[in-house]
C-alpha positions as CSV (number, residue, x, y, z in Angstrom):
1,X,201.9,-190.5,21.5
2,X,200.3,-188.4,18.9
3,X,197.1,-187.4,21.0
4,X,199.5,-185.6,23.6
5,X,201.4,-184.0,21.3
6,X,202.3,-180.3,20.9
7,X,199.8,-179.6,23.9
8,X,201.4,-175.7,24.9
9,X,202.4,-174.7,21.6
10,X,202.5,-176.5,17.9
11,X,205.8,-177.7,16.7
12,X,205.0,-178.6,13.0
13,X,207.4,-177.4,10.3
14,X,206.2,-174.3,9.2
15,X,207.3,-171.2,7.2
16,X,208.0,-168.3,9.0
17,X,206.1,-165.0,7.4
18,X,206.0,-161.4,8.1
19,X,202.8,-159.5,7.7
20,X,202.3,-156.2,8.5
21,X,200.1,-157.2,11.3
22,X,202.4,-159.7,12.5
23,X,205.1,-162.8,12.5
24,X,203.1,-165.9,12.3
25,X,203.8,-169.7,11.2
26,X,202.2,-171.2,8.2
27,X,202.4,-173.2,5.1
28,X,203.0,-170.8,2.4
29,X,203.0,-172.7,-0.4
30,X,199.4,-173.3,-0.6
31,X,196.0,-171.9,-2.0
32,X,193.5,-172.7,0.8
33,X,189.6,-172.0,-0.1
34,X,188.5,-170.5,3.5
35,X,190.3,-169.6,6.9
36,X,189.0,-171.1,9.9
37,X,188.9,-169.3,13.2
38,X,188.8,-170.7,16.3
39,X,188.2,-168.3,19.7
40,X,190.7,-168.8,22.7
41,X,189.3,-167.3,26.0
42,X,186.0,-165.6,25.9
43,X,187.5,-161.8,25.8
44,X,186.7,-159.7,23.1
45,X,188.6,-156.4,23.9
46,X,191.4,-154.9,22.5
47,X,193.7,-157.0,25.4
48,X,192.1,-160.2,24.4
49,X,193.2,-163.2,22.5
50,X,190.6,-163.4,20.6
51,X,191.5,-159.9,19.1
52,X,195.0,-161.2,17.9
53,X,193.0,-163.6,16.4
54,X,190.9,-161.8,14.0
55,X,194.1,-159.6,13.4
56,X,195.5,-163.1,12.5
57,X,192.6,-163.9,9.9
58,X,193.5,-160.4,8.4
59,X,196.9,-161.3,8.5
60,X,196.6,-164.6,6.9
61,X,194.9,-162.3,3.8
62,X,198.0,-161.3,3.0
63,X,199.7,-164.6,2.5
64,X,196.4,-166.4,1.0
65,X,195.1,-163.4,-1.2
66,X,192.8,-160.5,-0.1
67,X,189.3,-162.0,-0.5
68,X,190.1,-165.6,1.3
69,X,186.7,-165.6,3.1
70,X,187.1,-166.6,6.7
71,X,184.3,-168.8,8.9
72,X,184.5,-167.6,12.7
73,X,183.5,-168.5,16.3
74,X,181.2,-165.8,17.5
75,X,184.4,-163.8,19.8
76,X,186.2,-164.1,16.9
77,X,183.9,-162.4,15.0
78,X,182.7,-159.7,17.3
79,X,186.7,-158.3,17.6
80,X,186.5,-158.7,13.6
81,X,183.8,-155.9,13.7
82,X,185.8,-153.9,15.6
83,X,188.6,-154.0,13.3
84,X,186.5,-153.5,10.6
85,X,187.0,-156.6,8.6
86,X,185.1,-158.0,5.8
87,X,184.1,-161.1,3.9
88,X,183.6,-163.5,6.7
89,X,180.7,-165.7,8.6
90,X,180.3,-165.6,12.5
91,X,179.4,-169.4,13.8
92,X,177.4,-168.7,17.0
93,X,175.5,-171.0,19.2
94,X,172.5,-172.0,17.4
95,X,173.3,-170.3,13.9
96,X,175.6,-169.0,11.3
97,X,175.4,-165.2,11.1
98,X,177.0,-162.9,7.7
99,X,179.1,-160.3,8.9
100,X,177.1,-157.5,10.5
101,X,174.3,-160.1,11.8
102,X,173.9,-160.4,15.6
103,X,177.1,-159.6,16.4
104,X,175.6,-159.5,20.1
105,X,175.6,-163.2,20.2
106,X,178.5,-165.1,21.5
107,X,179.8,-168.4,21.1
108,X,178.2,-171.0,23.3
109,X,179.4,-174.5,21.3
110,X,182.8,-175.7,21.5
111,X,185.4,-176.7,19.1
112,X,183.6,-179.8,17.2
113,X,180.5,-177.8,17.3
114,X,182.3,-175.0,15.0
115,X,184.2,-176.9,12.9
116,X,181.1,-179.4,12.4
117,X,179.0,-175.8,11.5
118,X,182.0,-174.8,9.5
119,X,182.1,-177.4,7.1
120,X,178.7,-177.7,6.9
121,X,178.9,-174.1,5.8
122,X,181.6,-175.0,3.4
123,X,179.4,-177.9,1.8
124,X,176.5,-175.5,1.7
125,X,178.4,-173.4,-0.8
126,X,179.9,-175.6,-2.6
127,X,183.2,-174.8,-1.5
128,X,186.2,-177.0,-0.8
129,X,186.5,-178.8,2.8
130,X,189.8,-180.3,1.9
131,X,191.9,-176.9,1.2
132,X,190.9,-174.4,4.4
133,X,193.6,-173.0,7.0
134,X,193.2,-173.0,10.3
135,X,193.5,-170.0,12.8
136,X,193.6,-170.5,16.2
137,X,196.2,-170.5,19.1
138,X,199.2,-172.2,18.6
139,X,198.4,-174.5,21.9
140,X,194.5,-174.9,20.5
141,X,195.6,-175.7,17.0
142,X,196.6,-179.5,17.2
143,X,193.8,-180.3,18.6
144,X,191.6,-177.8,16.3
145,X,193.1,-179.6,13.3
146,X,192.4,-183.3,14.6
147,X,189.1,-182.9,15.0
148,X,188.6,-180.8,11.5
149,X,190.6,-183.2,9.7
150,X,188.3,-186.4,11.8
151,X,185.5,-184.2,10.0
152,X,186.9,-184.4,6.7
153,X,188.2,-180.9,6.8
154,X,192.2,-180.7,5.4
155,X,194.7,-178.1,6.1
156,X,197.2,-175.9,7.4
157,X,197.5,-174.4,10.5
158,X,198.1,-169.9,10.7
159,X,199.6,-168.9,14.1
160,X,201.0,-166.5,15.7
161,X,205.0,-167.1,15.8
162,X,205.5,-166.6,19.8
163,X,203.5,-168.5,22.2
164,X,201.1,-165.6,24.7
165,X,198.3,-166.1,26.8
166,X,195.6,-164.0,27.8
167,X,196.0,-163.7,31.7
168,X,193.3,-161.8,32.5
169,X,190.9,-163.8,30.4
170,X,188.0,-165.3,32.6
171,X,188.5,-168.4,30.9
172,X,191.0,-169.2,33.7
173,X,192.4,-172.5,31.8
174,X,193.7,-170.7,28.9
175,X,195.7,-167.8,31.2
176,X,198.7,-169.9,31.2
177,X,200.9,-172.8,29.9
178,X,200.4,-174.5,33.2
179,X,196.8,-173.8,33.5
180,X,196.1,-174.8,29.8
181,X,197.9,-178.1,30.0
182,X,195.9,-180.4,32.5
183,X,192.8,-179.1,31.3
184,X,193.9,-180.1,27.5
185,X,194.8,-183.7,28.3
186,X,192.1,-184.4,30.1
187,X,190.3,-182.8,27.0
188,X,191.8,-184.5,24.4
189,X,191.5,-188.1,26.3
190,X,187.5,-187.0,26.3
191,X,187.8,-186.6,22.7
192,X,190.0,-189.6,22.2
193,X,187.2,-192.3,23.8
194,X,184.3,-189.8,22.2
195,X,186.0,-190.8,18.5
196,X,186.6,-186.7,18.5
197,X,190.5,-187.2,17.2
């Protein structure tokens, strides 16, 4: 069933690439407009998930082209600061922030509620909703992309090669395959009856 597919770990065909940040799996024959990035956990320290992440959006520069802006959930963008990146837009609770805004402020919507800012974001710029890649962890990202593409938003998923979770995260659901599973289904089922994916 395609709602309760790839729930630990995508298995789409995808290119291999080599960054110097990184192996990751992607599409590489394409020009997307804007990367998307979704948070995983709520850490935002060097340790966290959330900083592979934004090391993934810098990553994903050097496949796409150096000035691909990104749009970004608030953890995201915090560990972004840190690594002194540039060219992006942190999508907090109640707002949308340029880089250096509020950087305080952390992520309090969930997945539809960034992707729906996101595009909105998009369309406010006149920019392309049907060309973006997605960033997020590679058991988030089916779901990520269901709900983007539900929204109108096409495209190709960036991950990390190698599946790791952040076990020390206080999000305890996404600490481990077998905590992250249950929690998904039941999830994506919600989004299912919702209309979500």
């Amino acid at each position: 069933m395609k709602m309760l597919r790839n729930l630990a770990g995508y298995n789409g065909n995808l290119d291999e690439v080599k960054t110097s940040r990184g192996i990751y799996r992607t599409n590489r024959d394409t020009k997307p407009s804007v990367a998307l990035a979704q948070s995983f956990g709520a850490g935002t320290g060097a340790d966290s998930y959330n900083y592979r992440l934004a090391n993934a959006v810098l990553a994903s520069r050097e496949i796409f082209g150096e000035r691909l802006p990104a749009i970004v959930q608030a953890e995201v963008g915090e560990c972004l600061e840190n690594y002194g990146g540039s060219n992006y837009y942190i999508v907090g609770e109640n707002d949308v922030y340029s880089e250096g805004e509020s950087s305080s402020l952390m992520s309090k919507i969930d997945t539809a509620g960034v992707l729906e800012a996101s595009r909105d974001l998009i369309k406010s710029q006149g920019g392309d909703i049907t060309n973006v890649v997605y960033v997020a962890h590679p058991a988030h990202i089916e779901r990520v992309m269901q709900i983007g593409e539900k929204m109108g938003l096409e495209g190709i998923p960036f991950i990390e090669k190698e599946v790791v979770w952040p076990t020390n995260d206080s999000q305890k659901w996404v600490r481990s395959k077998g905590m992250w599973v249950p929690r998904e289904i039941a999830t994506r089922i919600h989004h299912k009856i919702k209309g979500l994916i």
